[in-house]
N, C-alpha and C positions, 0 to 999 in steps of 0.2 A: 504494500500500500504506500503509494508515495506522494507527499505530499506538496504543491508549488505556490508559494509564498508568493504573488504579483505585483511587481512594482504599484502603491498609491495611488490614486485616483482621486479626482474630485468630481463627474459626474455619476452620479448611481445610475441616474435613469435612461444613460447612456450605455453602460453595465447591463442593465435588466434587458433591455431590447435586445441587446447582442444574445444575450442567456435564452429568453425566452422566441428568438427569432429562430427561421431555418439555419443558420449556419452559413459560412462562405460558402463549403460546399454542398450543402442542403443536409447534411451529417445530422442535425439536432433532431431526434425524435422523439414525443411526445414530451417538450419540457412541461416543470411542474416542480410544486413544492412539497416536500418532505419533512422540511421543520422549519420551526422561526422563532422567535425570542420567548420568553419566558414572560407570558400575561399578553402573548399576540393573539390567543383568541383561535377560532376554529381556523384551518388552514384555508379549507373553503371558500372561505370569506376574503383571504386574502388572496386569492387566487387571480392572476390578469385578466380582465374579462377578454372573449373573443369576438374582433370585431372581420369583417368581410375578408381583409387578407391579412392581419398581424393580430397579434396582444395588445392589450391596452395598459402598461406598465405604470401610467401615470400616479395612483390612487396609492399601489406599493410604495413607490419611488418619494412621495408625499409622506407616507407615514416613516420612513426608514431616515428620512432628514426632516423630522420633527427638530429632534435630539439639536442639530446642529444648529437650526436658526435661532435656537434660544441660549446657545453657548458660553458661558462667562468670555473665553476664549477661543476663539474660533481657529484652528488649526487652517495650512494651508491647505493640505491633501489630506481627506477627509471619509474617504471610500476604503476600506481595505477585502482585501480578495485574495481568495486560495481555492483551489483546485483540489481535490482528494483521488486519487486513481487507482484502481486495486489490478495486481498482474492479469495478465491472459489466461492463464492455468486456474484462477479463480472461478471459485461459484458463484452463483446471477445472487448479489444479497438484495432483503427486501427493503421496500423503501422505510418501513420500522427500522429496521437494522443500518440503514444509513442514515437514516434521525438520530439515532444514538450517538454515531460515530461524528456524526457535526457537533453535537452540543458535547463532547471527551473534546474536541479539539478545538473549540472554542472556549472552554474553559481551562484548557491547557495553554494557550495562548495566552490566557487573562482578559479577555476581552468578556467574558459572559461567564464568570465561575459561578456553579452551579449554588442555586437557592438566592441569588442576585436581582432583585426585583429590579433596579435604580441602574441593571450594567444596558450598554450597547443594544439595540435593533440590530437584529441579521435576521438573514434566511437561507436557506440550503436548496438548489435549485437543482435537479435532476434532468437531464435532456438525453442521456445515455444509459447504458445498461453497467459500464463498469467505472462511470467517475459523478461525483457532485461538484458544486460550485459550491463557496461560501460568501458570501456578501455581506460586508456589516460596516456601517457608520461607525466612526469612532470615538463618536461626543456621547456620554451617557447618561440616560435619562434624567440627572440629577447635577445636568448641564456643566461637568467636569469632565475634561478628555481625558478618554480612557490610554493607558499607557501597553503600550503588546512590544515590551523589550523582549530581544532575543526570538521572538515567535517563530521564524524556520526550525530552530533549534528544538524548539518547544511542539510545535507542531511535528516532528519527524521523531521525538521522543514518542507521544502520543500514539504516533502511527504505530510503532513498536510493540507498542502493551498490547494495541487493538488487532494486530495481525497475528500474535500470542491468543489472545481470546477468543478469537471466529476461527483460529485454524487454517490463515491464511498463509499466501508463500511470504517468509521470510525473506527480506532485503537485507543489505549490509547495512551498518547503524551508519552517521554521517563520518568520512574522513578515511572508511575502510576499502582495502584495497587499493594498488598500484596502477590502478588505468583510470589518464586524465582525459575523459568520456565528451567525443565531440560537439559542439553546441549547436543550436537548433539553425541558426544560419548555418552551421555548417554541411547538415544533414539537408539541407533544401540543397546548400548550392551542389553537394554531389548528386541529389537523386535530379537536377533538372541537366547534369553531363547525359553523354552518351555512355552507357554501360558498356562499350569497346573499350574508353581509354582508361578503365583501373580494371578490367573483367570482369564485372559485378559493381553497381550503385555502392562505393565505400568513401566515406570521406577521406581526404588524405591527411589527417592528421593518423587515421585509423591505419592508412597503407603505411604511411611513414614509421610509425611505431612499429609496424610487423618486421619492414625490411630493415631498420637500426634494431632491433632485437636478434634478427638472425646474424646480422654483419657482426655481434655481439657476440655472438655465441662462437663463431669462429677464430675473429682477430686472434690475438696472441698478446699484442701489445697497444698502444694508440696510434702513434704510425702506423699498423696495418690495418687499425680500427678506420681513420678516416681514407686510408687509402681504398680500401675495399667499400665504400660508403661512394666517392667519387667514381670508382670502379661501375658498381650498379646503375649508375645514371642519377644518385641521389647530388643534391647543388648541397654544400656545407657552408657552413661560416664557422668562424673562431672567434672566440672571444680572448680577448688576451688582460692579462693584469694593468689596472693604472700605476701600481709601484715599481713593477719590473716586467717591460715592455715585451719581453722575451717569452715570456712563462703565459703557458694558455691557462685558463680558467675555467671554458666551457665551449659550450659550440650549437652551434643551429643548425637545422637543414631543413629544406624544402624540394619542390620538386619543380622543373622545369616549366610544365605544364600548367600549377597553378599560381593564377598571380590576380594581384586586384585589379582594380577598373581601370587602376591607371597603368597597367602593365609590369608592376614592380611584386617581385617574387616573394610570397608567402614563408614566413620561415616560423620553425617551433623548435624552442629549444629543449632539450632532452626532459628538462623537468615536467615541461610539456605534454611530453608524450605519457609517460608513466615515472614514478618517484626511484625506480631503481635502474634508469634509464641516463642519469645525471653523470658529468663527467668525474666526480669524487666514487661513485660509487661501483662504476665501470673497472675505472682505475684500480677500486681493493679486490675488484673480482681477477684483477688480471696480473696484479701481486698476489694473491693469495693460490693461485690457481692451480699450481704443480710446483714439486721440490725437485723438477729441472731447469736447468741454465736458461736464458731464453732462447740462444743458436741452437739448443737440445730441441727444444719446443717447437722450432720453425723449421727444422729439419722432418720431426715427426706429420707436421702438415701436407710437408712434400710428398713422405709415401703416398702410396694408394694402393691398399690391397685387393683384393677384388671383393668387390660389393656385399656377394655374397659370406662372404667371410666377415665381413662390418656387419651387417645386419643379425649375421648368429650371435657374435662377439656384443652388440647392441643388448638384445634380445636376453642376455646371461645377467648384463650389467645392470638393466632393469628391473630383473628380479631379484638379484643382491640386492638394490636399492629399496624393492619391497620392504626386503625382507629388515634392512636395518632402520629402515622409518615405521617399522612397526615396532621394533626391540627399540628405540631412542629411549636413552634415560636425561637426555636435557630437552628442552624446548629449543636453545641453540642448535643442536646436531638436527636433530628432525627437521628444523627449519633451511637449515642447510642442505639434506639431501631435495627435502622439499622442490629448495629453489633451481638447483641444479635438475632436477626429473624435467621443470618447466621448460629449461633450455634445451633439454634433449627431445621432448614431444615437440616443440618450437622446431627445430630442427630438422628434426622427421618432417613435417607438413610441410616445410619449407622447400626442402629437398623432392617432396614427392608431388607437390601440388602446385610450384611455384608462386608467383606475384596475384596468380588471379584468386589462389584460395579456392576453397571448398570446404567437404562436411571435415576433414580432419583437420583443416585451419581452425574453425571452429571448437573443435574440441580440446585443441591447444588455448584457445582465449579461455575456457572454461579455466582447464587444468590453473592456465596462470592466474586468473581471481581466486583460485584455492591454496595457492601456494605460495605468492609471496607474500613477505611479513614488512609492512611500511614503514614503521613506527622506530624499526632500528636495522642495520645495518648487519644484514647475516654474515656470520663467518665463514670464512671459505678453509678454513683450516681441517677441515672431517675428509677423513682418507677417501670413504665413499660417494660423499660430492664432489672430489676431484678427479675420481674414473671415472664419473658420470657425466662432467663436463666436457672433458676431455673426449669422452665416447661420442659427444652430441658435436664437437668441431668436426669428427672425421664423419659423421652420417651425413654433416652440414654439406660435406666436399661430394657424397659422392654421386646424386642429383638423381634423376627420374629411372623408376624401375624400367629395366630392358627387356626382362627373360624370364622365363616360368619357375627356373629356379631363385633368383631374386624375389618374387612375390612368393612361394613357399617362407623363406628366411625371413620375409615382411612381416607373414602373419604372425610368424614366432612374435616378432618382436612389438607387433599390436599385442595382444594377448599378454604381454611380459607391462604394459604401457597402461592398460588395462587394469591390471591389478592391483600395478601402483596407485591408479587414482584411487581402487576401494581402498586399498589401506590409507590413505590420505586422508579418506572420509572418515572412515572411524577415528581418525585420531580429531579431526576437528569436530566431532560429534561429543567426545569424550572432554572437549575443554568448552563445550557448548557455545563456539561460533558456528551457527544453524547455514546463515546464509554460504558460508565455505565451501560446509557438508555439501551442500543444497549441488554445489557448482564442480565439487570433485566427482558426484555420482553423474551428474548430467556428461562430466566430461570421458567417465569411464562406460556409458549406455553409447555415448556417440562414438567413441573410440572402438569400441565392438561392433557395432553396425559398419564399421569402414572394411570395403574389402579392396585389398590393394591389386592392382595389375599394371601388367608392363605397358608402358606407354604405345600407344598407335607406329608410334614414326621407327618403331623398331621391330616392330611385324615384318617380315621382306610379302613384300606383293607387287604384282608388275601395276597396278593402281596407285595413285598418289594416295602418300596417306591422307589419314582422315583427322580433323582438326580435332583438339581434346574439349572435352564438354567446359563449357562454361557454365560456372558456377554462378547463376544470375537469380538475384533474390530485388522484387519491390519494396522501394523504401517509400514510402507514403512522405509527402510534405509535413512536414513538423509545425503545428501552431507557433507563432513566436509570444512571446508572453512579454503584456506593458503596448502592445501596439494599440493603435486607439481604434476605436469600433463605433 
């Protein structure tokens, strides 16, 4: 259940009409109210009447800025609004059942705490089957403005208790997990691209996180980090120190292709992407990462053994890995194979599915909201997340399956990739972060449903080969929220 705090407002009845109107795109069906303040009277009553082609908002709009005309203080933005939305996987709840959940999160706010004769006018306006509106003045009846400090905060706590109660799908609390989640212009401006140029409607902050996560998991060092980054086709920037002109700091990238109106190139910088994506934290993965020389290390990148032999050798190393993140006796160590399993499933997709993604791309985003820990900086010192990383640089290298024996040794190592995510789930079950659980099982159902085979263009046939499926998913336009209506 999640909840969106809306930038201010100072017309309601400008609000209402929107709420109680068809929609931009005729989306809104049967709007209506479900609750409203405390001594508002039958709902009935206060219902929009219907005139030839709209609502007639007026009479609401009138009683909801009583409060404000009489104001000691009259505030300048004077409307506040919130959204409630409950997942997809949820059940149809009844409009009782979201009257309750208005007035839990309207007195969690503070704007209307419960048994408050003297607090705010609001109303909860329904036009869907899986979100409400919340609408409430913020002058209260006792012509003192109501104060709703912190209320995102408050209101996203609230959601929590209420999705514990109904039984609903658990989300992460605010601030959890490592993926910094593209914003709603962002998702319009990818889904209004052609779906050719990223292979699928993907924002490219979305594309760019994937392809600096794999460039990650291979480098060796930073040198080879931004070199293979420029390599890819990705544009970089550097940031360098104001003390000492020499010394980088940090770094941006963007992608050729997107840029603003004015033609100047889009960049994000790694903190951007996700929180262990940053140049300090790159860096301890890549000190910490093996207890060989670095010429040892870059030598080792050179071989190539044959594929098949990496995928058994894979396949072994992820079931070690099982096996030692279910025996962790620190939350350090667990966190550490943890994060390392992420760069080797990362890895694997990367190598088998490339830039356009698919269902095991996906299931790699899973894995990685289940595993990495934001809050602090895993060690990389655990002997067994350092064969694991290690194993996911050479899967990294050795690119699209060819041959039936190669996809035999694949599925070993789905099945070995697999079962690391259950045991990932139980351990986050066991320290009861729910949302984690929720996303290591999703990622270990989709990582079993993936059945790997050798790419088209290595079948011999006197026929051109055949082009690989594109992974193409609809991304619906995203409401932007605060726009005026």
């Amino acid at each position: 259940m999640i909840p969106a705090v809306h930038p201010r407002g100072s017309n309601v009845g400008g609000l209402l009409r929107y709420l109680f109107g068809p929609g931009k795109r005729e989306e809104h069906a049967h709007p209506h109210l479900v609750a409203a303040w405390l001594d508002a009277g039958n709902l009935a009553d206060l219902e929009p009447a219907t005139t030839t082609s709209r609502r007639d908002v007026r009479r609401l709009a009138q009683l909801l800025e009583q409060p404000v005309r009489i104001a000691y203080r009259r505030p300048a933005k004077t409307v506040w609004h919130c959204s409630i939305r409950t997942h997809p996987t949820d059940r149809l709840l009844s409009n009782s059942q979201w009257a309750h959940i208005a007035g839990e999160v309207m007195a969690a706010v503070g704007l209307a705490p419960h048994g408050d004769h003297r607090a705010v006018r609001w109303v909860a306006v329904r036009h869907a089957d899986d979100h409400i509106h919340l609408v409430a003045t913020v002058v209260r009846q006792d012509r003192r403005t109501a104060s709703a400090w912190n209320d995102y905060r408050n209101a996203q706590r609230a959601c929590r208790e209420l999705e514990e109660r109904y039984g609903l799908y658990r989300i992460a609390p605010p601030g959890a997990g490592t993926r910094s989640w593209p914003t709603p212009r962002e998702l319009n401006k990818a889904a209004r691209r052609s779906p050719q140029q990223y292979g699928r409607a993907v924002a490219p902050r979305e594309l760019l996180r994937r392809q600096v996560r794999t460039v990650a998991t291979v480098a060796v060092d930073e040198p080879d980090f931004f070199a293979r980054l420029r390599g890819a086709g990705i544009l970089v920037r550097l940031r360098y120190s104001n003390r000492d002109p020499g010394q980088v700091t940090g770094y941006a990238v963007g992608l050729p292709e997107h840029t603003t109106a004015a033609g100047q190139t889009v960049w994000y910088g790694g903190g951007r992407l996700a929180a262990d994506l940053t140049l300090p934290r790159l860096r301890a993965g890549w000190t910490s990462g093996g207890d060989q020389p670095h010429p040892a290390r870059t030598a080792a990148q050179a071989y190539r053994p044959p594929p098949v032999a990496v995928y058994q050798r894979a396949a072994q190393v992820a079931r070690d890995a099982a096996h030692h993140l279910a025996a962790a006796t620190t939350a350090a160590a667990a966190a550490a194979i943890a994060d390392a399993a992420a760069d080797l499933l990362a890895a694997t997709a990367s190598a088998w599915e490339g830039r356009r993604g698919g269902p095991l791309t996906d299931a790699a985003e899973a894995f990685d909201r289940a595993a990495r820990e934001p809050r602090r900086t895993v060690s990389g010192r655990v002997a067994q997340a350092t064969r694991t990383r290690a194993m996911a640089r050479l899967v990294a290298l050795m690119g699209a399956l060819t041959g039936d024996d190669e996809r035999m040794a694949a599925i070993q190592l789905i099945n070995a990739l697999a079962g690391l995510a259950d045991n990932l789930a139980d351990i986050r079950e066991s320290r009861q972060r729910l949302h984690q659980a929720h996303a290591a099982r999703t990622a270990a159902a989709q990582i079993r449903a993936y059945l790997p085979r050798p790419s088209d263009s290595a079948k011999p046939s006197g026929k051109p080969a055949a082009r690989p499926p594109r992974w193409q998913t609809k991304t619906a336009l995203v409401r932007l929220p605060g726009r005026k209506r």
